[in-house]
N, C-alpha and C positions, 0 to 999 in steps of 0.2 A: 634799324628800320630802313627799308629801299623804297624810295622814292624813284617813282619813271614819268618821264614826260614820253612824248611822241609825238612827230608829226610829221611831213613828207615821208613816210616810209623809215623814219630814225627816231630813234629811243636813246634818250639819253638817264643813263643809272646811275643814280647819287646814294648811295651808301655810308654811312659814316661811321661801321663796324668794320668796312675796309679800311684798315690805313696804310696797305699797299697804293688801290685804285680803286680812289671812294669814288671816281667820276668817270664812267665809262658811256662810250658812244656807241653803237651798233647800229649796222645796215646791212639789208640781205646776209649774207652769209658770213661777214666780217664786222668785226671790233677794233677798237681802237682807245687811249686813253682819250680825255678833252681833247688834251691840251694838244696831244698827236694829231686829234682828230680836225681841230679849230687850226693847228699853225702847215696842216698841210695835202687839206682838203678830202683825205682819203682814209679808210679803213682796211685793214686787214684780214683776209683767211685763209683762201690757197690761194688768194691773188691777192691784188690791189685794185679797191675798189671806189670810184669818183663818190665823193656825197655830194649832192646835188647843190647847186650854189646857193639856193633860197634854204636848205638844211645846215650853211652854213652859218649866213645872216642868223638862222632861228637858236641855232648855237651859242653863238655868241652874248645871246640877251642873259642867258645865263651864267654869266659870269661874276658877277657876286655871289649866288645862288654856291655856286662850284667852290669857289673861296671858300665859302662859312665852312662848307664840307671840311674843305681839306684843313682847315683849322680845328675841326672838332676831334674828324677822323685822327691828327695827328697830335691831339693838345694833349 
């Protein structure tokens, strides 16, 4: 089951059938893992893309959230 948040324009996808990357960010045209996404403010596509700093803050509150993922995803 996929679970999405959203909010400033970013979507955060917590998956726990991936056990690649049960927690993915996305913004306009670019993606990024969390953890890519949280330790270095930016997303990916055919560029590098800023996530906005309050997208970041809103990030981060999910970070147990993201754990349990990748515990179940990987257990």
């Amino acid at each position: 089951m996929t679970i999405k948040h959203t909010r400033f324009g970013v979507t955060l996808e917590l998956d726990a059938n991936d056990s690649d990357t049960p927690a993915m960010v996305y913004f306009k045209s670019g993606s990024a893992t969390y953890d890519c996404a949280i330790d270095s403010g930016i997303v990916t596509g055919n560029e590098d893309i800023d996530l906005p700093a309050k997208a970041i803050e809103w990030l981060a509150t999910f970070e147990d959230k993201v754990e349990q993922i990748y515990n179940i995803a990987r257990g």
